[in-house]
C-alpha positions as CSV (number, residue, x, y, z in Angstrom):
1,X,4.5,3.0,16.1
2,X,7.2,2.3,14.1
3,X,10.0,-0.5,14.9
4,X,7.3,-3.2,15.3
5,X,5.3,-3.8,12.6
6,X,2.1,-4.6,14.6
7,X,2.6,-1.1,15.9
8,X,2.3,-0.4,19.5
9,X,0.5,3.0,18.9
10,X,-3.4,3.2,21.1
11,X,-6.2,3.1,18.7
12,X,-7.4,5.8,17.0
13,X,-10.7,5.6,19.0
14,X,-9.9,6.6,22.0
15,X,-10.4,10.0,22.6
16,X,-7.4,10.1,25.3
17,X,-4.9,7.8,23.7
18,X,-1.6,8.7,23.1
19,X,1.0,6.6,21.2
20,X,3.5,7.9,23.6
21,X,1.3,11.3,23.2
22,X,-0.9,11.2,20.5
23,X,-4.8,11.5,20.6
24,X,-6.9,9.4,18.5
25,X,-10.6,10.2,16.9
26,X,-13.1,10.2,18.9
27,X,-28.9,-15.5,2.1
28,X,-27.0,-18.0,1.0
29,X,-24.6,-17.0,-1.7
30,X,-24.8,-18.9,-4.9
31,X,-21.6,-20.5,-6.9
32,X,-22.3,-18.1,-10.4
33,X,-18.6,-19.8,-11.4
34,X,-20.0,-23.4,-10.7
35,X,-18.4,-24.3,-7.7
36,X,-20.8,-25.1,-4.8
37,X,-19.6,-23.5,-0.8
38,X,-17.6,-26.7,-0.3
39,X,-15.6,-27.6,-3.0
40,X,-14.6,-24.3,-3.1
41,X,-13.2,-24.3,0.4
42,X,-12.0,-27.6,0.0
43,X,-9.7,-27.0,-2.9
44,X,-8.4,-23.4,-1.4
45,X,-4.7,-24.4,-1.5
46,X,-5.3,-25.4,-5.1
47,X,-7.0,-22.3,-5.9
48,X,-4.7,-19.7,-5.0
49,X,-1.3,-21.3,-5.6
50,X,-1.4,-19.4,-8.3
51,X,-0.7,-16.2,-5.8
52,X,2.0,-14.3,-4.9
53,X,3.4,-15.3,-1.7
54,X,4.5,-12.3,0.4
55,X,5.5,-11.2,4.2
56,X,3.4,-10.1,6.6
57,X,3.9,-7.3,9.0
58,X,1.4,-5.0,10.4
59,X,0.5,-1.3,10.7
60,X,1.0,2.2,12.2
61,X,-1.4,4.8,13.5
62,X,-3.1,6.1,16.7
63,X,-5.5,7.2,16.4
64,X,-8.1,13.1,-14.1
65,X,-9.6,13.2,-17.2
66,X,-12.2,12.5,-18.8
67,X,-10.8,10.6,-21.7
68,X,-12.5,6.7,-22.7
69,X,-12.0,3.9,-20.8
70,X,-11.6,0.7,-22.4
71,X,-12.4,-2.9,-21.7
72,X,-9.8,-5.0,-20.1
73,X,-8.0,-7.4,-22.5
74,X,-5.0,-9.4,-22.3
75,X,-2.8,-6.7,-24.3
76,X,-0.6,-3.9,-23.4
77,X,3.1,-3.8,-22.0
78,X,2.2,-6.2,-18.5
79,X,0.8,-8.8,-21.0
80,X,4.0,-9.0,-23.1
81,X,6.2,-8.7,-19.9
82,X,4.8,-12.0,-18.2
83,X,5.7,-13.7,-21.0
84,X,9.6,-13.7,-20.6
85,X,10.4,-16.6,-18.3
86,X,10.9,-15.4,-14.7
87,X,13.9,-15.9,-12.2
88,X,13.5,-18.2,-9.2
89,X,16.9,-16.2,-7.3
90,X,15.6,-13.2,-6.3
91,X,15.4,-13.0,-2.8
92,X,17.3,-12.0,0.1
93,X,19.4,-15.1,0.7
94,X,21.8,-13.4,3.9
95,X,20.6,-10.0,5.1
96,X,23.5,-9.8,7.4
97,X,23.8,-7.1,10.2
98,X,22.6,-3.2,9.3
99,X,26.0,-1.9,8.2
100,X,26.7,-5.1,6.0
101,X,25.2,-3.4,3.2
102,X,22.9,-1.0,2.6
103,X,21.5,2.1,0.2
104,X,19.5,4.1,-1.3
105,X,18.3,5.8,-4.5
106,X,17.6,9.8,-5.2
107,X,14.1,9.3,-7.0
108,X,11.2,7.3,-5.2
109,X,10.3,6.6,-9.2
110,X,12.1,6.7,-13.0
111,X,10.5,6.4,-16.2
112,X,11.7,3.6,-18.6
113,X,15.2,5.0,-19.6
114,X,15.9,7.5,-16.9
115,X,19.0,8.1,-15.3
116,X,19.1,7.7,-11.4
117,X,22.1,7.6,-8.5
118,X,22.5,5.0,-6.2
119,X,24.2,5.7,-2.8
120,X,25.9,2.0,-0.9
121,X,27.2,1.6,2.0
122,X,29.0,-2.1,2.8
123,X,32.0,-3.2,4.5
124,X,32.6,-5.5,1.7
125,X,35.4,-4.9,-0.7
126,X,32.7,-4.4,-3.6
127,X,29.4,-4.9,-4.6
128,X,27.4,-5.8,-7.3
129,X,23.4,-4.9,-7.7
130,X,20.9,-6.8,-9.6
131,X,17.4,-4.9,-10.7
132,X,14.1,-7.6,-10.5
133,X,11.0,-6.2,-11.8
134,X,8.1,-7.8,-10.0
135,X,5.7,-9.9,-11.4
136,X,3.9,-13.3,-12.2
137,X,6.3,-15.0,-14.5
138,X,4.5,-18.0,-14.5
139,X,4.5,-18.1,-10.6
140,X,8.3,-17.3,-10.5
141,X,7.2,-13.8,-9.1
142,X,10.0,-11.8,-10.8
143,X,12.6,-11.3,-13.8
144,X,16.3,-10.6,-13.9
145,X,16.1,-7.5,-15.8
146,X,19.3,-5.6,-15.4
147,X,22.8,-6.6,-13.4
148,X,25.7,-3.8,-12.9
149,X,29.6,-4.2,-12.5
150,X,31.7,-5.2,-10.1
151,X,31.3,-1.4,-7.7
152,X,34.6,-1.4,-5.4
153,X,32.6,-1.0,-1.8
154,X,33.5,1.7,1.2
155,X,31.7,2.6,4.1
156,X,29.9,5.6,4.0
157,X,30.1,8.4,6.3
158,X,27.8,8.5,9.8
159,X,24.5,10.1,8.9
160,X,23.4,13.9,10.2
161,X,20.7,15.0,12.2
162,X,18.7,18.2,11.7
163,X,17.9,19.0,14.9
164,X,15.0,21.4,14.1
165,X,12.8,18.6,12.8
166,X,15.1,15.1,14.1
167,X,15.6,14.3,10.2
168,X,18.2,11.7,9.3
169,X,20.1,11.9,6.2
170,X,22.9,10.2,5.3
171,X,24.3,12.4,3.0
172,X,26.3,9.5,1.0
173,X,29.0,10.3,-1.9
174,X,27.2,8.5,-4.9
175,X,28.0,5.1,-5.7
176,X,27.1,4.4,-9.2
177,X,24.3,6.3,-12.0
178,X,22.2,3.7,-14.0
179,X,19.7,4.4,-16.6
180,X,17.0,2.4,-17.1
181,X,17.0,2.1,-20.5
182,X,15.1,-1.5,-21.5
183,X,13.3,-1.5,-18.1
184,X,9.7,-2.2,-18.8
185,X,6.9,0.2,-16.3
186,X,6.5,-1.9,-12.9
187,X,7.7,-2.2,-9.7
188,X,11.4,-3.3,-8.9
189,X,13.4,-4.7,-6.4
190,X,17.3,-3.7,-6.8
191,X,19.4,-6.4,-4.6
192,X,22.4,-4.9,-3.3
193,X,25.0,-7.9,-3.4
194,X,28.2,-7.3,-1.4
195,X,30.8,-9.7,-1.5
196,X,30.3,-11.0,2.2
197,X,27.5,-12.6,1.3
198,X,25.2,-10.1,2.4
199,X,22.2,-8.7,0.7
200,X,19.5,-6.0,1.0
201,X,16.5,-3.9,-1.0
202,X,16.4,-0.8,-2.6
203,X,13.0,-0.4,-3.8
204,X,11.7,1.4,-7.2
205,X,8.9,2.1,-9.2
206,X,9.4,2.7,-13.3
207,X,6.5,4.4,-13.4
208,X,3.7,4.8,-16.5
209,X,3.7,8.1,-18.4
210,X,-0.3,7.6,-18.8
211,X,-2.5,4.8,-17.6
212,X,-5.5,5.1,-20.3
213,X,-7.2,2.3,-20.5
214,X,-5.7,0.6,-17.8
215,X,-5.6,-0.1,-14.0
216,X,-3.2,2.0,-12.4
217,X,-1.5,0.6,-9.2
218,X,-0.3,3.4,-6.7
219,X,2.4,2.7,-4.4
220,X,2.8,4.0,-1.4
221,X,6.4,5.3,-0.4
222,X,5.7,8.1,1.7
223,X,3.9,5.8,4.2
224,X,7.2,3.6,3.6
225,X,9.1,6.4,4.8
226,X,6.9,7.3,7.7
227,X,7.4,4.2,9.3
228,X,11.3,3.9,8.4
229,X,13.6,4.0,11.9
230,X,16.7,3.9,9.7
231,X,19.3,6.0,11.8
232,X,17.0,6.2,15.0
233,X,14.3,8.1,13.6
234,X,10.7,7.8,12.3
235,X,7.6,9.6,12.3
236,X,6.7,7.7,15.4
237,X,9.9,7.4,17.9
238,X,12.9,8.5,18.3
239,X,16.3,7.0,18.9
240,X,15.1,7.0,22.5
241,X,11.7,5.2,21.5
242,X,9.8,8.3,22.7
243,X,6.7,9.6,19.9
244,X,7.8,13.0,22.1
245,X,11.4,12.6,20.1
246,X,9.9,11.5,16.7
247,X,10.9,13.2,13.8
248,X,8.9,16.0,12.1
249,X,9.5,15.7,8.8
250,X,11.9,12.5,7.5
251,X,14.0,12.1,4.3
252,X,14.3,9.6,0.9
253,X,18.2,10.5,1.7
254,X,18.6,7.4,4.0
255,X,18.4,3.8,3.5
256,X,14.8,1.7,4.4
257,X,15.8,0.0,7.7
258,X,15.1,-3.8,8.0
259,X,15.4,-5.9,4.6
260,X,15.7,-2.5,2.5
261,X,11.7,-3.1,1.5
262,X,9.9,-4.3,4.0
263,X,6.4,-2.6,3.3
264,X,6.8,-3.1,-0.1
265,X,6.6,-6.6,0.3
266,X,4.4,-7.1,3.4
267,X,1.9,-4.8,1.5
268,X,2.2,-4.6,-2.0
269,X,4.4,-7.0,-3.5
270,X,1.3,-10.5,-3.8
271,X,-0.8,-7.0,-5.3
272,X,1.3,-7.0,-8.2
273,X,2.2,-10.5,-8.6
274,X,-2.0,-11.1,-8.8
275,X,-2.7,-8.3,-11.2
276,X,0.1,-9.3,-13.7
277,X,-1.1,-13.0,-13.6
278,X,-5.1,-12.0,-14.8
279,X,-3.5,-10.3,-17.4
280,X,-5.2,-7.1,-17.2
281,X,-3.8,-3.3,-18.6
282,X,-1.6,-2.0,-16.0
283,X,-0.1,0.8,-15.4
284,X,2.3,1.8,-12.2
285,X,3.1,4.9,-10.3
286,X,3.4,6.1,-6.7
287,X,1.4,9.0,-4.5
288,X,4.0,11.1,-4.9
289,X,3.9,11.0,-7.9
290,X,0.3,11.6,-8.4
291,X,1.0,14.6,-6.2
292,X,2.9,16.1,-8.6
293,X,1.2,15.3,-12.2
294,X,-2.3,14.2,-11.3
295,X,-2.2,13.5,-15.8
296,X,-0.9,10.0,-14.9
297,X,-4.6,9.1,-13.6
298,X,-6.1,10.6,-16.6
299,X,-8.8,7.7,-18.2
300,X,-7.7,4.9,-15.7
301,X,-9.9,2.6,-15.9
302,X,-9.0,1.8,-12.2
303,X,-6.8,3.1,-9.4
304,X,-5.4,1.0,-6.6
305,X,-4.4,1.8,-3.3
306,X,-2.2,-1.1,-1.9
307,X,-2.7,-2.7,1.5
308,X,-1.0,0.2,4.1
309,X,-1.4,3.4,2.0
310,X,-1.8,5.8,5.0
311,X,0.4,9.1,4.2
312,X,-1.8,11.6,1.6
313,X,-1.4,15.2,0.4
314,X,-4.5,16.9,-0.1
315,X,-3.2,17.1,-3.9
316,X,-2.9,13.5,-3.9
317,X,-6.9,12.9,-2.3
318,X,-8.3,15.9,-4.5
319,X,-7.2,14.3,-7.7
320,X,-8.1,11.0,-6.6
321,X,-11.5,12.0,-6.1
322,X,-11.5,14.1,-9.3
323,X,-10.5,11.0,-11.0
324,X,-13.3,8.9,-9.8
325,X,-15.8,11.7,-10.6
326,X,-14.9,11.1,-14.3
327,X,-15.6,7.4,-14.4
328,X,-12.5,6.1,-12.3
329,X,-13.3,3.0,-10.2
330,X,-11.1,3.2,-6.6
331,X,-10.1,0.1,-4.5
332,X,-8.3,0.9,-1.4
333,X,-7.1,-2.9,-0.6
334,X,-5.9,-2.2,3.1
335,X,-7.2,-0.1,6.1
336,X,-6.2,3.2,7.7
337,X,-5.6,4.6,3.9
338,X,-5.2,8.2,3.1
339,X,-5.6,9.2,6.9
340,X,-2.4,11.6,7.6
341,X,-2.4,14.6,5.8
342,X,1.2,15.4,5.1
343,X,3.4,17.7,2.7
344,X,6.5,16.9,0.6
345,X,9.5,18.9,-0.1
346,X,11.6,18.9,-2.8
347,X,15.2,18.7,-2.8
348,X,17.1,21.5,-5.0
349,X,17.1,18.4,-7.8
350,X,13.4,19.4,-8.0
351,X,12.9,15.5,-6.7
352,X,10.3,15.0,-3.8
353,X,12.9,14.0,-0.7
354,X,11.2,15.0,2.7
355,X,8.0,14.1,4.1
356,X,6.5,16.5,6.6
357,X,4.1,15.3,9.3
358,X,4.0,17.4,12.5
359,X,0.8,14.9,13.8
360,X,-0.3,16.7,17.3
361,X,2.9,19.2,17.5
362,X,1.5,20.8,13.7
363,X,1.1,24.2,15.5
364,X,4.4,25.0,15.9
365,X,5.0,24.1,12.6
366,X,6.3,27.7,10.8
367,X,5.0,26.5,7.2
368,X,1.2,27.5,9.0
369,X,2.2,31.5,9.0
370,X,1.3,31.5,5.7
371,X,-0.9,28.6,4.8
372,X,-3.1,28.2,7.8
373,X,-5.1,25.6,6.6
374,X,-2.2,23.4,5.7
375,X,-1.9,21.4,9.2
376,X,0.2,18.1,8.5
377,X,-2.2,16.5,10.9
378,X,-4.5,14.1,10.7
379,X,-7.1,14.8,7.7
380,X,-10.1,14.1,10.1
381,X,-8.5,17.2,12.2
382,X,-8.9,20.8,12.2
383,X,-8.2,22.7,10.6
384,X,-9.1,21.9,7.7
385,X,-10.7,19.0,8.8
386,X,-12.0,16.6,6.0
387,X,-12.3,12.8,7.4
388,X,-11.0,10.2,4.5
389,X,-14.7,8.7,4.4
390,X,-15.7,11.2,1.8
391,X,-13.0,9.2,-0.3
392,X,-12.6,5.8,0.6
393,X,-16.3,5.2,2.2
394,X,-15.2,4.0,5.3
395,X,-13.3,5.5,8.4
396,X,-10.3,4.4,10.3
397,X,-11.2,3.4,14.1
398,X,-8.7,1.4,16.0
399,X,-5.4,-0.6,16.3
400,X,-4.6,-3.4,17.3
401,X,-7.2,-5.8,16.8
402,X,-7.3,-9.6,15.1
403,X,-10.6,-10.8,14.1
404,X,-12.6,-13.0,11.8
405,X,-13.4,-11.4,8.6
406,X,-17.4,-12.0,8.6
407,X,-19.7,-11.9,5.3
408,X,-22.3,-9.9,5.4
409,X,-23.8,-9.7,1.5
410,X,-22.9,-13.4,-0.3
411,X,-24.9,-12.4,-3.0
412,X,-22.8,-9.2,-3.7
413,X,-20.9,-9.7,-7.1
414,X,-17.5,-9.1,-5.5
415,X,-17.9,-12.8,-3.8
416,X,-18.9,-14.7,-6.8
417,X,-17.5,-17.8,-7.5
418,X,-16.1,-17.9,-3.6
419,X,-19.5,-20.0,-2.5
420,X,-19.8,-18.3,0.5
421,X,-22.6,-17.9,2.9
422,X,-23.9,-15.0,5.4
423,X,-22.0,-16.0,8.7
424,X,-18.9,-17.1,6.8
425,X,-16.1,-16.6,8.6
426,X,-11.7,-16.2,7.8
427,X,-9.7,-16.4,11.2
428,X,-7.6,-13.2,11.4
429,X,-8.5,-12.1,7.8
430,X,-9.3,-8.4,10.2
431,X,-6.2,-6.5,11.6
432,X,-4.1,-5.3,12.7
433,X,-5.9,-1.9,12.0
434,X,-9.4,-2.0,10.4
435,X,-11.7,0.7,9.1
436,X,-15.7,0.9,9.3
437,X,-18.6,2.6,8.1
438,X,-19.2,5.4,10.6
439,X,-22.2,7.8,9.0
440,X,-21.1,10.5,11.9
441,X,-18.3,10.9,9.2
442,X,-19.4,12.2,5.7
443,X,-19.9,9.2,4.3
444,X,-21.4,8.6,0.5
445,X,-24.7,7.3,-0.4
446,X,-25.9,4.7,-1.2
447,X,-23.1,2.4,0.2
448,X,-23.5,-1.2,1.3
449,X,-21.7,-3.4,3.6
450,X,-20.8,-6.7,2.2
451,X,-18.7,-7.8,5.4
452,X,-19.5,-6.3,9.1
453,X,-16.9,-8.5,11.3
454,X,-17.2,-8.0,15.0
455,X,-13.8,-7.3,17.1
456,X,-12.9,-6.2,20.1
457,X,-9.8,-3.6,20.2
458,X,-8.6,-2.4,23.2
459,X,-11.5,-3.6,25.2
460,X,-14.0,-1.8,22.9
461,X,-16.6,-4.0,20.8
462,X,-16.7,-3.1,17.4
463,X,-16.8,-3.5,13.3
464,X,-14.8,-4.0,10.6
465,X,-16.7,-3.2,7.3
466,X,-15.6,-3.9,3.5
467,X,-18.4,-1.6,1.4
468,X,-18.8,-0.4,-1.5
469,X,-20.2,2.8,-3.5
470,X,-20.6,4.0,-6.6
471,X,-21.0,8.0,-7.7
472,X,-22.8,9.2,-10.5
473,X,-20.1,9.3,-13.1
474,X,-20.4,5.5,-12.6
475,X,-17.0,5.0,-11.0
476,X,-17.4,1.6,-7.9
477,X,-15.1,2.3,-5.0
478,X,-14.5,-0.9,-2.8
479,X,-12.9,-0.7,0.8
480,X,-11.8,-3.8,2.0
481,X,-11.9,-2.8,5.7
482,X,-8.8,-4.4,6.7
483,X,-5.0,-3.8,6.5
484,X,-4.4,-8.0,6.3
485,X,-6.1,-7.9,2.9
486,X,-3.1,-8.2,0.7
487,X,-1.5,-10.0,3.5
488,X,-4.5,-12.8,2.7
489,X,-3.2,-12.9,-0.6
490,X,-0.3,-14.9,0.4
491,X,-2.2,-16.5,3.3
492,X,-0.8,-20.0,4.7
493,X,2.2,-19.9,2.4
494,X,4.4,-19.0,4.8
495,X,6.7,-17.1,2.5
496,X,8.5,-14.6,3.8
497,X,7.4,-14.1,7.0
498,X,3.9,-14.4,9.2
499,X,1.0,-15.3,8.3
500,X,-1.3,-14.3,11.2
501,X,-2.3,-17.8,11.6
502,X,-4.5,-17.1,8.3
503,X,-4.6,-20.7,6.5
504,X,-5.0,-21.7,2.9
505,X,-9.0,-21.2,2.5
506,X,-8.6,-17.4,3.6
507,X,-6.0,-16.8,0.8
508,X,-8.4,-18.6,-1.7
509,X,-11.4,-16.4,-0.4
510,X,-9.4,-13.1,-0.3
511,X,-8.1,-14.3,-4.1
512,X,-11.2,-14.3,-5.7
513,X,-12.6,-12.1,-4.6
514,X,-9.5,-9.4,-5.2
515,X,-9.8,-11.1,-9.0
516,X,-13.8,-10.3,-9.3
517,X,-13.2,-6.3,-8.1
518,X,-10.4,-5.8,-10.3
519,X,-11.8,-7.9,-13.1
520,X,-14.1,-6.1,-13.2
521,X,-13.0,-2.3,-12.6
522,X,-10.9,-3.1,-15.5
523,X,-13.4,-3.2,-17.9
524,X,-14.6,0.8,-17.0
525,X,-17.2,2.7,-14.8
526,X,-18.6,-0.7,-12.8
527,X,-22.1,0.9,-12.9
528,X,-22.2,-0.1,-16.4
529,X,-21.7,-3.7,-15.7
530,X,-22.5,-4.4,-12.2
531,X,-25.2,-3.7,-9.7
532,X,-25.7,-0.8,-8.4
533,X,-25.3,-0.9,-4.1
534,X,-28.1,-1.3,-1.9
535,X,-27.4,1.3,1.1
536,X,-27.9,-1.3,3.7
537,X,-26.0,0.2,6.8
538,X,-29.3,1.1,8.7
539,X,-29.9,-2.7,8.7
540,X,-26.9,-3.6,9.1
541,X,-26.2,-1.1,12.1
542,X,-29.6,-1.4,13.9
């Protein structure tokens, strides 16, 4: 899909579907924290006020090294960060019509002190822009890090069309360079201010040279762009709404459509906010940027794929998985992750500004004269076929869907201190895609399911399962199962959007238990301090 963000695309289990053409795939837990099953529902608003509260919005689809790892401590450059006070105005008070105001930047990431070039449109006389860096600041969510000039404001020339491939650019003059000298590693929000009162995104990552020692959060801009309609155009429709007239390849040279940053903070945004408030080592980066220097994963103790993380290159997933065969615990929070395999192009800059996905029209694709193999199709799809199960342990299966989010395994150590028991249920906690384990699909062994929710998406009964794995360098991978996972995180706040009807007790469930998994990948290969899984999906599935 793309305009909506509970996409209208069929699910990716029906062999026939065709988003406007396009096929799909074929106990009783105990309290170890001290609080018993019902004072820990009970006081659910209370416990996880101290989360990010985020938007909501839905999905898309049819269908390292080997240096030490160390122990997670409250040190390192997050640590020191929270502690400057935070600042309460940072959100988008009047968004104002499209053309009100609007840009973008010509690098998806910086590091601290680089020099980028912002591109503004606005029919305002001027403009100002204000940079946030994201965080927990004591609950304020982010700091006033960096405010430019008074920038006299134009309106930028129509954007162009390559007809080849239906890519919008909007080939804008620039507006105005900054360097981000001061500006600490994280993720950033810069507010474009124009002097009719109207506001919008432009988001950024200052990214970590090396994440030694430290979780590594991985944002997720391609899928970002995929999903972007900004001058009539997506990977999903065209400016008619057809998938037949969807763009082939689409470009960072174009503003995000909507608030400027809309998947940002649906999906990644209460992520952030949570990590920086346990006061683990963190480190930030994007995919794309792991596609291009896989060194940035070298001895994490963790990496994190955010709740919709669904564009990959194969460079990305190989040094993913190469990372996790060192000792590298994984945690895709979301669904539908890694699941379109898709290449970048680089701009004459030597940036990354065009993301290629032909999806079902890949044959006509001319890259393929000369790298067959190279299909920007789905990754369960020849050729080249190699389903995303291999990495993240379970398989994408369907859209749309809204379930109950059922435990399976209490006793499993992600759920500690949440007091729940087998049969517990979250209204809506599954959606609006979901993932499963599907052993038709390499899947890795042992893995156990520690929630098998039943659902029904378009009229076919069904699972969603969060499981978990480990591999023999002693890296855990946990799947949550679910793209409303971060979503849960924010759960009943009613900031910033929908909620899904999830309440208070789902965002105190989904909060802890978040905590527990990256608690404890933070502290190094989870084998070493956590049970190993009990491969339970022949019980589970009989």
């Amino acid at each position: 899909m793309a305009h909506d963000p509970e996409r209208q695309e069929p699910a990716a289990d029906d062999p026939d579907a065709d988003p406007q053409g396009e096929p799909g795939p074929g106990r009783a837990g105990l309290d170890r924290a001290g609080l018993d099953r019902r004072h820990f529902l009970g006081a659910a608003a209370a416990g996880a006020a101290s989360v990010a509260a985020v938007t909501v919005a839905a999905c898309d689809s049819g269908s390292g090294g080997s240096q030490p790892r160390t122990g997670a401590t409250r040190t390192g450059p997050a640590v020191a960060e929270s502690a400057h006070p935070g600042t309460a105005d940072w959100r988008i008070a009047s968004q104002g019509p499209q053309e009100a105001v609007e840009g973008y930047a010509d690098k998806v990431s910086v590091l601290p002190g680089e020099e980028f070039t912002l591109y503004v449109s606005t029919t305002a006389p001027g403009f100002r822009v204000s940079a946030f860096r994201v965080g927990w600041y004591g609950g304020a969510q982010a700091r006033l890090v960096w405010q430019s000039d008074r920038v006299a404001g134009r309106t930028q020339q129509r954007p162009k069309l390559a007809v080849d491939t239906r890519t919008i650019t909007a080939d804008w003059e620039p507006s105005l360079q900054v360097r981000a000298d001061g500006w600490p590693e994280g993720a950033y929000l810069l507010r474009l201010e124009a002097e009719n009162g109207n506001q919008r995104y432009v988001p950024l990552v200052v990214r970590s040279v090396s994440a030694v020692g430290r979780t590594l959060l991985m944002h997720a801009p391609a899928t970002w762009q995929a999903y972007n309609t900004w001058g009539g155009y997506s990977l999903y429709e065209g400016r008619d709404g057809t998938y037949t007239h969807r763009a082939l390849a689409v470009s960072f040279d174009r503003p995000y459509d909507s608030n400027g940053a809309e998947k940002f903070m649906v999906y990644e945004r209460a992520l952030v906010v949570l990590a920086e408030r346990l006061g683990i080592p963190l480190a930030y980066t994007t995919g794309v940027d792991v596609h291009l220097a896989h060194s940035v994963l070298r001895g994490a103790t963790a990496a994190i794929a955010l709740g919709h993380d669904e564009y990959w290159t194969p460079e990305q997933r190989r040094y993913v998985a190469q990372a996790r065969d060192t000792g590298t615990n994984l945690a895709f929070l979301g669904a539908n992750t890694c699941y379109r395999r898709v290449r970048l192009e680089m701009a004459p800059t030597g940036a990354v500004r065009t993301v290629v996905c032909y999806k079902t029209d890949y044959p006509v694709d001319p890259y393929l004269i000369d790298h067959p193999t190279m299909a920007t199709t789905d990754f369960r799809h020849r050729p080249g076929a190699d389903p995303e199960s291999s990495l993240t342990g379970v398989i994408y299966e369907g859209y749309p869907t809204d379930a109950p989010y059922v435990v399976e395994q209490p006793d499993h150590w992600v759920f500690e201190g949440t007091g729940v028991r087998r049969g517990d249920s979250f209204d809506h906690l599954v959606g609006v895609e979901y993932d499963r384990v599907t052993p038709d699909f390499p899947t890795p062994k042992p893995i156990e399911i520690v929630a098998h929710s039943p659902l029904v998406c378009n009229g076919r009964h069904s699972h969603a399962d969060s499981a978990y794995y480990t591999v023999p360098s002693g890296a855990g991978v946990f799947a949550s199962g679910t793209m409303r996972w971060v979503e849960g995180l924010m759960a009943g706040t009613h900031d910033d959007g929908r909620d899904h009807g999830m309440d208070a007790r789902t965002r105190a469930f989904v909060t802890r238990t978040t905590e527990n998994v990256l608690r404890a990948f933070a502290q190094g290969p989870a084998v070493k301090h956590r049970p190993a899984p009990t491969d339970n999906v022949g019980t589970v599935y009989a």
